[in-house]
DRENDREN-492426 format. One record per atom (N, C-alpha, C): x, y, z. Coordinates in steps of 0.02 Angstrom, whole numbers, plus 50000, padded with zeros to 5 digits. Layout:
# residues N
XYZ
...
***
This chain:
# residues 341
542165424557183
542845421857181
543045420457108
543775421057098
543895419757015
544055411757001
543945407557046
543715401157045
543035400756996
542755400857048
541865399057003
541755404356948
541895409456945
542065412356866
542365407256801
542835404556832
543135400756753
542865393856758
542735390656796
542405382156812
541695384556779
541335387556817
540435388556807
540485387856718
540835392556664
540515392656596
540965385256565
541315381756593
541465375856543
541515369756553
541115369756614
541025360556644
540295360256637
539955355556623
539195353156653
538925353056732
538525355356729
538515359056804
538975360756825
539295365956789
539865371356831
539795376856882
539065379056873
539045382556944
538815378556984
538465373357005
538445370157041
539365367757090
539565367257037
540365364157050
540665369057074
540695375957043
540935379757073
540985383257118
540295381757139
539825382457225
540205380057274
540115372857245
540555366357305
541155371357308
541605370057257
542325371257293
542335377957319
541945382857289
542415389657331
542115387457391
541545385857406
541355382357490
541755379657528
542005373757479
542395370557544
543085376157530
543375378157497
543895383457508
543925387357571
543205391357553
543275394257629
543195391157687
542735385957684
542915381957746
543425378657785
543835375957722
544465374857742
544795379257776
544765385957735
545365392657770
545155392257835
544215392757850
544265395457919
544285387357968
544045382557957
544475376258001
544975375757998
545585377457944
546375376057973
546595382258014
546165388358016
546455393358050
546325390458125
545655386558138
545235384858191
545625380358211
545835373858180
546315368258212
546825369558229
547095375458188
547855379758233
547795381358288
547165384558309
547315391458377
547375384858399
546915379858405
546465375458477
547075372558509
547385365958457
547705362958507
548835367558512
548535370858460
549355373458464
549345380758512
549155387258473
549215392258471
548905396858535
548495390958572
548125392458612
548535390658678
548905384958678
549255384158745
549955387458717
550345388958666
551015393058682
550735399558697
550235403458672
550355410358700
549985409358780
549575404858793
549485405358883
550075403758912
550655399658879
551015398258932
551555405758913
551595409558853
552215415758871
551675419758912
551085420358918
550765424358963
550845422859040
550845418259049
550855414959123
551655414059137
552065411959100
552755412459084
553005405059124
552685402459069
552825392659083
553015393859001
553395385358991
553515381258931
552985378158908
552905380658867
552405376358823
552655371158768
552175367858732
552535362758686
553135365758647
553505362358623
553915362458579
554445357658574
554175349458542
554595345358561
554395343958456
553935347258423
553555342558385
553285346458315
554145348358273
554035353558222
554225359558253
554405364658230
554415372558240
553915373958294
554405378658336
553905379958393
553415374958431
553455367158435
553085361458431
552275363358397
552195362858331
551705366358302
551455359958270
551865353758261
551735349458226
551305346258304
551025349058357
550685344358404
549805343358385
549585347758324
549045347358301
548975342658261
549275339658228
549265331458199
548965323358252
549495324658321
549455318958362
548835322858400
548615327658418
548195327558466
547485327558425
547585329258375
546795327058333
546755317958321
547265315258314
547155307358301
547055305158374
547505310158457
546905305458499
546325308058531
546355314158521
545575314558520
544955312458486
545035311858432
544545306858381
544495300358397
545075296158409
545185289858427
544925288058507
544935293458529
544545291958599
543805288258605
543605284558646
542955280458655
542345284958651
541835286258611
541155289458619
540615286758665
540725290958715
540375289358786
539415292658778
539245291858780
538395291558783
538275291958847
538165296558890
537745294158940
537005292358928
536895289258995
536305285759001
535795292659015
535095290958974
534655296858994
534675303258959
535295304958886
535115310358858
534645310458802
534515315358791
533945316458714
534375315158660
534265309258626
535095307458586
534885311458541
534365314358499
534325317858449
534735324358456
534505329958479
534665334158529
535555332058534
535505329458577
536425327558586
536955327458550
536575323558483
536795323358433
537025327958377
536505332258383
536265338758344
536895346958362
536985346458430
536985353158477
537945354258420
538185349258426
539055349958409
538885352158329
538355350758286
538475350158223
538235358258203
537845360858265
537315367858253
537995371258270
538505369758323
538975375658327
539415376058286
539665371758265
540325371058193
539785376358129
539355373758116
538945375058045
538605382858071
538655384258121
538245393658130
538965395358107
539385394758146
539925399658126
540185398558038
540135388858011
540525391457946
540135396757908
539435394957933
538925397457874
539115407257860
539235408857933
539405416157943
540225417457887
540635413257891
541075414057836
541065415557761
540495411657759
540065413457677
540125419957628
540095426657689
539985434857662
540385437057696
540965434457705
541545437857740
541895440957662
542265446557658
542595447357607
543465447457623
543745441457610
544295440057643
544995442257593
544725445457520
545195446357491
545615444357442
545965447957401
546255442057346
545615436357302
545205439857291
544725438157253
544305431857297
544395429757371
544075426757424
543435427257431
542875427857412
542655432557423
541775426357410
541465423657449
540875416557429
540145418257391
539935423557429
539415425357433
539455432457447
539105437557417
538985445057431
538145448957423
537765445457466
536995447157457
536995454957489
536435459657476
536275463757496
536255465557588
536105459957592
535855458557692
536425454857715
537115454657685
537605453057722
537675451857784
537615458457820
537625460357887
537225454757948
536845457357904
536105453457920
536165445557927
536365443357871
536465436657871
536985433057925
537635436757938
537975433357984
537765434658036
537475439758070
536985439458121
536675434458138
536275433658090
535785427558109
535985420658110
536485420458048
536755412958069
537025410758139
537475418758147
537905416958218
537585416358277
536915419458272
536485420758349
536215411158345
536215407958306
536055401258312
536435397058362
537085397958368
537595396458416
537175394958481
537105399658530
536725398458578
536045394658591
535895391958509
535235388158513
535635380458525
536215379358491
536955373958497
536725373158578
537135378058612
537405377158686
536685374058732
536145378158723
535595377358751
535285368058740
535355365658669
535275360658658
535705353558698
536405356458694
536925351958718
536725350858788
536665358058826
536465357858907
535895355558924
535305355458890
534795350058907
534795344058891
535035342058850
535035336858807
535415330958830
536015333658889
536425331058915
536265326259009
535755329859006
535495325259081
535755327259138
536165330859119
536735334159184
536385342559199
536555341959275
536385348059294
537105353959290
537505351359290
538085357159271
538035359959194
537755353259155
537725353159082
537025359659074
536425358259119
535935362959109
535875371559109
536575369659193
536475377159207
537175380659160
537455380059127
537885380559055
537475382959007
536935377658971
536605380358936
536135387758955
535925386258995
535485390259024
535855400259042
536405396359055
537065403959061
537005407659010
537255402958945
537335402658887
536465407458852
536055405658860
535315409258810
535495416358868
535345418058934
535485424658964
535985427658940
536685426958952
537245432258884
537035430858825
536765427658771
536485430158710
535985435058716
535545435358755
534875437358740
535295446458793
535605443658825
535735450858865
536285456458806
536665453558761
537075456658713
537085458158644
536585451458642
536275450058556
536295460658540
535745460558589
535415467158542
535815474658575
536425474858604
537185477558606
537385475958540
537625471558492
537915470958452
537755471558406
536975468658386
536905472058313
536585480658328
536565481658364
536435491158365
537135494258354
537705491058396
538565494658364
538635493658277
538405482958266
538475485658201
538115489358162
537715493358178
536975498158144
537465503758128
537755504758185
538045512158171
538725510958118
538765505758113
539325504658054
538875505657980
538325501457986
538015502457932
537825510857891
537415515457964
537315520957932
537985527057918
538515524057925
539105526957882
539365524857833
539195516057809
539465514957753
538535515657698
538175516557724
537405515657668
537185510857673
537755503457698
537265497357644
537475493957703
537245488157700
537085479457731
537615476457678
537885477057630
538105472457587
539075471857615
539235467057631
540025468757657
540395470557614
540425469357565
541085473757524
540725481957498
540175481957513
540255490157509
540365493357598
540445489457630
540665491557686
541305491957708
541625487757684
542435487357658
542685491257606
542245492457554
542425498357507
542255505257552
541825507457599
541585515157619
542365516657657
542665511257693
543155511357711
544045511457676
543955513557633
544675514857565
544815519257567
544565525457607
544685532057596
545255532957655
545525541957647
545865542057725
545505546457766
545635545857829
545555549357865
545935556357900
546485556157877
546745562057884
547405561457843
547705565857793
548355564757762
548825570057797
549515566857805
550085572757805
550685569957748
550575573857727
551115572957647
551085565957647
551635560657632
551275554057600
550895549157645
551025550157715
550675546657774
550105547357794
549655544757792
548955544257799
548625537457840
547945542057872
547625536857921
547155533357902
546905528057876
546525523257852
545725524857889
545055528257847
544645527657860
544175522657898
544665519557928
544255514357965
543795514157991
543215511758003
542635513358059
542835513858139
543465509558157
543555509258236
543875516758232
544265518558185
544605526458213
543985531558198
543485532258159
542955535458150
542395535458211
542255528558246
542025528858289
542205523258346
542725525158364
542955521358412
542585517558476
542125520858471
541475519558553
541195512958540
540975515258449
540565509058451
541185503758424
541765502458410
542245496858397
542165494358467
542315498958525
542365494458576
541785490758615
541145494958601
540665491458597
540605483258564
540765484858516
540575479058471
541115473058499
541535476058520
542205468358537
541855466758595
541655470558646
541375468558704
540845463058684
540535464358652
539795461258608
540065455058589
540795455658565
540885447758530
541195443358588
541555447658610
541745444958680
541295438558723
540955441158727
540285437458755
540015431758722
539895434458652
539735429158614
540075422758604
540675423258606
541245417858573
541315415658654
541205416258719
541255414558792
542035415658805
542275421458814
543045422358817
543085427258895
543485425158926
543585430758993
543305436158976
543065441159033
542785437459100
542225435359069
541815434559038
541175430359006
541155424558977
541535421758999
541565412558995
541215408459052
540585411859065
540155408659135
539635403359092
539645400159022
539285396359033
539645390459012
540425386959030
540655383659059
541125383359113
541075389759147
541495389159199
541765381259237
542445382759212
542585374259261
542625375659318
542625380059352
542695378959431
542215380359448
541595380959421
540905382559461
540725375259440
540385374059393
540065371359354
540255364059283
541155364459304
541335358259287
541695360859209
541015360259154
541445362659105
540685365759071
540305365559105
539435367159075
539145362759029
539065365858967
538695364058930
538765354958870
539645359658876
540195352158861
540475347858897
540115346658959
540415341159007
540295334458981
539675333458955
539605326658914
539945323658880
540285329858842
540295327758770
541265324558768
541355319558721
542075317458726
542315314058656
542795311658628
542925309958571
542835313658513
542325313058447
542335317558407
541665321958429
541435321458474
540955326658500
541155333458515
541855329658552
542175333958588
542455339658559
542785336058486
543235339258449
542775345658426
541955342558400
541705346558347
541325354558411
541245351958471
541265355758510
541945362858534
542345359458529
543055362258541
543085367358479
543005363158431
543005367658342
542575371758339
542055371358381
541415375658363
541535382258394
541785381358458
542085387758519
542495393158458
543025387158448
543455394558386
543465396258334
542955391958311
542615394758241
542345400958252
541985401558305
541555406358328
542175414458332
542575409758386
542905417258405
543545419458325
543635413858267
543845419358209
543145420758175
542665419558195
542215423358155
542135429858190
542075429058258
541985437158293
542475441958260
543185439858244
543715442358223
543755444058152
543405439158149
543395442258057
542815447958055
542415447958077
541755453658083
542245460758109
542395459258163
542795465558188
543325468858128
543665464058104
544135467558045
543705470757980
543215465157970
542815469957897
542365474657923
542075475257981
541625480458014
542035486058023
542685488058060
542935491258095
543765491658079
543825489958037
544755487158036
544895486757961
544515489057916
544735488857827
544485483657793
544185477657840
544555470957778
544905468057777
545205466157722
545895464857692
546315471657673
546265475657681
546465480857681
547175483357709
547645483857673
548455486457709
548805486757626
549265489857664
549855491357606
550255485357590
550865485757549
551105481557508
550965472757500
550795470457585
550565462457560
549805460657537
549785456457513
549215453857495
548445455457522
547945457857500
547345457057563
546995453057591
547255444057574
547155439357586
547915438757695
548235442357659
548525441457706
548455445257761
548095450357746
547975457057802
547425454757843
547115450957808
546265449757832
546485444557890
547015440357851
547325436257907
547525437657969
548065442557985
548355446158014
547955449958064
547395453858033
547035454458090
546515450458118
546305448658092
545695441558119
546235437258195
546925436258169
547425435458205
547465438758263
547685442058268
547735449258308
546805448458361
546345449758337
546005447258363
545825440258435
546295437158381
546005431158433
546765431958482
547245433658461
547835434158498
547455440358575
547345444158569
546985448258617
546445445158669
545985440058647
545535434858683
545985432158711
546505428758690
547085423658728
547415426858796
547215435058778
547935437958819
547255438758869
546555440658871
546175440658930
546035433858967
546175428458929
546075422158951
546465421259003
547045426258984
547625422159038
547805427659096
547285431759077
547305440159128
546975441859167
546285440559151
545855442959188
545295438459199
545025440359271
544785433259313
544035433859282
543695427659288
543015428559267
542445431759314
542075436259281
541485438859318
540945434059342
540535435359386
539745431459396
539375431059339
538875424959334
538415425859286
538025433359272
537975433059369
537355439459365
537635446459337
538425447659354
538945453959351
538595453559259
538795447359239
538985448659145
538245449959136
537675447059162
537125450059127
536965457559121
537005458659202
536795465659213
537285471759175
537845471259159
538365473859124
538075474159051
537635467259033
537615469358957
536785471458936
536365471159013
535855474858983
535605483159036
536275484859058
536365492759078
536795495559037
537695496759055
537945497259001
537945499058946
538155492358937
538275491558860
537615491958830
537085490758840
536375491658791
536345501058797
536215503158854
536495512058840
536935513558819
537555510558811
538005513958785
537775513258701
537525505958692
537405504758596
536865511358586
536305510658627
535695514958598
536075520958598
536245522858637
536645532658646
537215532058561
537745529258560
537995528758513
537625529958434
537215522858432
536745522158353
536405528758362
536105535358418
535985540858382
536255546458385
537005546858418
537355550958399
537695549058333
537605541858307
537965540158240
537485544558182
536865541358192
536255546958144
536075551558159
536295555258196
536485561258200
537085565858166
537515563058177
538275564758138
538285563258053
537835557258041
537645554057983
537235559857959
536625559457990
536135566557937
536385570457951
536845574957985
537115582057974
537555582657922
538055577857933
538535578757882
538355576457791
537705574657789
537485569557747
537355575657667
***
């Protein structure tokens, strides 16, 4: 970032300093994007989907309702039940907020955005993000409740059934751009894909290999718990699962943790498969926006579309399927890769 460039050489501990802030920078970007969807952005587009009124008593479009509903949700009483593992309990809300910021870290968001760029990029938000489900699993035991258990418990089967669906789609992203590192994966992607006099199609990975884009959304799908694979809190089976306990700022950091998750799925999908920041005349701080956007706007529209599957439907789906469809894909990708190579 061109932050910690000019701070790091003329303060005393300036890279240290310059650590902090581009950190919390990006953290900020991706919690105010996160406190938008939840309590605003998330009930006006269910209600033009369903075709009810939604807020709008409170600012533009009632947008100003994310102010009052964070002061009473925070302000709400912190309820403890009797009989949980308070460590554990304690722990589960702070593991889901912090997997996903940490995954923000090697996002390359643009306009010189840009935190961290290690070699194992790829790699790294992987791993941070697969921690998530260690979150849910914790909350659902930890909680004493049997709706709370069988949540968690939902929750480790779709990881463990998709985990290895998703990083095999992103594999095949890898052996077309060379590297693990995200901005050379965002750079393999600058080229076109087909020109006619000045109009041209953006080398993207989803138009290059479209099988595995949709692979991979399916993959995040799951991950972030969005229709039909939102079975490990189903409220009408199971109450609310894993977060039935939880209330006040538990609640919140729980609530925050859900859509942290799903703009991180969204941001992966745009730098994997979608350019980046990548577009013509505005900013690439703003493109990156735009689609990460677009993203979660599409989750919203299955939320409000399509009914949820069985636990058993989503497992078996993601280890027939979709695990054949990833393996078949990653070697027709290195295949197409060493021929053309």
């Amino acid at each position: 970032m061109t932050l910690p460039t000019a701070v790091e050489g003329t303060v005393p501990g300036g890279e240290a300093l310059a650590a902090f802030v581009a950190a919390a920078l990006v953290g900020t970007i991706a919690i105010a994007n996160a406190a938008l969807a939840g309590p605003w952005a998330k009930r006006k587009l269910t209600a033009a989907f369903t075709d009810r009124v939604a807020i709008d008593k409170l600012g533009p479009l009632g947008i100003g309702i994310v102010v009052p509903d964070a002061i009473r949700l925070l302000s709400k009483e912190r309820i403890v039940p009797e009989g949980v593992d308070r460590p554990a309990w304690d722990l589960a809300p702070l593991v889901l907020v912090f997997s996903a910021l940490l995954g923000f870290a090697v996002i390359p968001m643009g306009s010189g955005i840009h935190l961290a760029d290690p070699e194992v990029g790829l790699l790294f938000v992987f791993a941070v993000s697969s921690l998530a489900p260690v979150g849910l699993v914790m909350a659902g035991y930890a909680s004493n409740n049997k709706y709370s258990l069988l949540g968690g418990l939902r929750a480790v089967a779709q990881a463990i059934a998709y985990e290895i669906p998703l990083v095999l789609a992103g594999l095949s992203v890898v052996l077309y751009a060379g590297s693990l590192r995200m901005s050379e994966i965002v750079a393999a992607q600058a080229g076109s894909l087909v020109s006619v006099g000045p109009l041209s199609v953006p080398a993207w990975f989803a138009l290059v290999n479209p099988f595995a884009f949709v692979l991979f959304a399916a993959a995040v799908l799951v991950e972030v718990g969005r229709n039909p694979f939102d079975t490990p809190e189903a409220p009408t089976e199971i109450v609310a699962g894993y977060q039935t306990e939880y209330s006040s700022v538990d609640f919140v950091l729980v609530y925050l943790g859900e859509f942290l998750h799903i703009f991180l799925g969204g941001a992966l999908l745009a730098t994997l498969f979608l350019g980046g920041p990548a577009g013509p005349v505005l900013p690439g701080f703003v493109w990156f926006l735009l689609k990460v956007w677009a993203v979660f706007l599409f989750t919203q529209w299955l939320r409000a579309a399509v009914p949820r599957a069985r636990v058993d439907q989503v497992v078996r789906f993601g280890w027939t399927a979709l695990l054949a469809g990833a393996l078949a894909n990653l070697f027709v990708t290195a295949t197409v890769v060493g021929v053309t190579a």
